[in-house]
C-alpha angles and dihedrals in degrees: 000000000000133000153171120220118181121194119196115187134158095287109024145012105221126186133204128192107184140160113229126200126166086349096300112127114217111193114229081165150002136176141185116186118170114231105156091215088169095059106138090356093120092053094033110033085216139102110247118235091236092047093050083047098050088048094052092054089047092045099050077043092068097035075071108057090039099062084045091067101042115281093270122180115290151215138188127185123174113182135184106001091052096044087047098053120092087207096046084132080077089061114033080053095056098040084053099058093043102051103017088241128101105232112244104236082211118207112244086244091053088033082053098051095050085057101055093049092048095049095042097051094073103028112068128235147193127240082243100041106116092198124194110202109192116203107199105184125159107286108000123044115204117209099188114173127196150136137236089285106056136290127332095186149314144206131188125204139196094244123108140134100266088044097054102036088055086043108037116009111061102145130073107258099013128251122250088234079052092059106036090059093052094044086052085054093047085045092050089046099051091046084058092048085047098063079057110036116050096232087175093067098048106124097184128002116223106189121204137185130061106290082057102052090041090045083053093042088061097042088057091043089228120196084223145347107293116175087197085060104043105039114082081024118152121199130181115248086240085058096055085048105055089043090052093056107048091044088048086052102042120103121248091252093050082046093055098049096054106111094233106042114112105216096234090063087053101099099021108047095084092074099034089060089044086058095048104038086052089053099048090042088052095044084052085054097045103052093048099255082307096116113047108162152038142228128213120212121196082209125081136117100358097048093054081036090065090037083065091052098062092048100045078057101039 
């Protein structure tokens, strides 16, 4: 069967047209444009005009692509930006007109488990595996944890890359004062995913979304970005974190030279790294040295988002 899934979240709108047999996803395409539709929304509560305007183009972009390839079924999702909007109706309204669905404003724990079945599709696991996928998207970031069975529990918290960065992280590079006060707000937010995740029970960490797969482009010094490569791929925690660092105290312009930096991550990637580096360092700690890596998975929301699909249509 095949299916489209689009996923708008604060940073990007992303599409997937995929065909789907026996639960095994197979890509006929898939998109990533930058859109920032959350631009302002944690100081205004609103929606900008240009961001609404960058979404719509992306948006008829991808009507197009979608009656290309035969008109297939299709999903959209957008998460924390939209829940977040006081004029969402704006947007729900444009998105409608131009691709005939009304978008789903998702809930982060519906939002967090799409993304655990997307991520543990393609990444095997064991019956005793107790796995904790992190979504870290732009303004919201998901810890789901599960089994092979289904889901044990998620949270999702208002911390995210676009967010940060907006809130925290205003210089170039940014100041140590700067960073700490943000790392005291990750630390506070985890705490809080923590009463509700048993952090102490992971057995392995797969990261999604697009800080993770560019941290872990870094840390492999990669000559470009290069999704074989990156997905399946296990870092130490003392990896991310020295990926993390280097990428939170570059300057923009350093940032925008690397090979594999999308420049929509430019100014956004320091805090994104911060927030993941913090995660993986306090699972460590949590589970006693137990857990040490990481790995990073190229399938997350999308790809549970078009296994919805087929059994919404089963």
């Amino acid at each position: 069967m095949r299916c489209a899934a689009i996923d708008c979240g604060t940073n990007s709108i992303r599409l997937l047209i995929a065909d789907v047999e026996d639960g095994v996803l197979t890509d006929v395409v898939r998109l990533m444009r930058v859109v920032r539709l959350g631009e302002g929304v944690d100081a205004t509560g609103r929606l900008s005009d240009g961001a609404l305007t960058r979404t719509f183009a992306a948006a008829q972009e991808y009507a197009v692509l979608i009656e290309e390839h035969g008109d297939p079924p299709l999903r959209f999702v957008a998460t924390s930006a939209t829940r977040d909007a006081r004029n969402r109706q704006d947007f729900v309204d444009g998105i409608r007109a131009r691709l005939g669905v009304d978008p789903e404003v998702i809930t982060g724990d519906e939002e967090a488990r799409l993304s655990f079945e997307g991520a543990s599709s393609v990444l095997a696991t064991t019956g005793d595996d107790t796995v904790l996928v992190i979504d870290l998207g732009g303004g919201s970031t998901e810890f789901v944890a599960g089994t092979a069975s289904g889901l044990i529990a998620a949270r999702s918290t208002n911390m995210g890359c676009v967010r940060f960065t907006e809130r925290f992280l205003q210089s170039d590079p940014p100041t140590e004062r700067q960073i700490d006060t943000m790392r005291a707000e990750v630390e506070r937010l985890i705490d809080e995913a923590a009463a509700e995740v048993p952090l102490d029970r992971i057995t392995s960490i797969i990261g999604v979304a697009g800080t993770v797969t560019t941290v872990t482009a870094h840390a492999l010094r990669l000559p470009r970005y290069q999704p074989e490569r990156i997905h399946g791929a296990e870092l130490s925690v003392e990896a991310i974190q020295a990926a993390a660092s280097e990428l939170l105290h570059l300057t923009h312009e350093e940032r925008a030279a690397l090979p594999y930096m999308h420049p929509g991550r430019v100014d956004v990637i320091g805090a994104g790294a911060l927030i993941w580096a913090s995660i993986v360092e306090r699972v460590e700690a949590a589970t006693a040295g137990r857990v040490r890596s990481a790995l990073t998975s190229e399938h997350d929301i999308l790809d549970g988002m078009a296994l919805s699909i087929v059994k919404r249509n089963g």
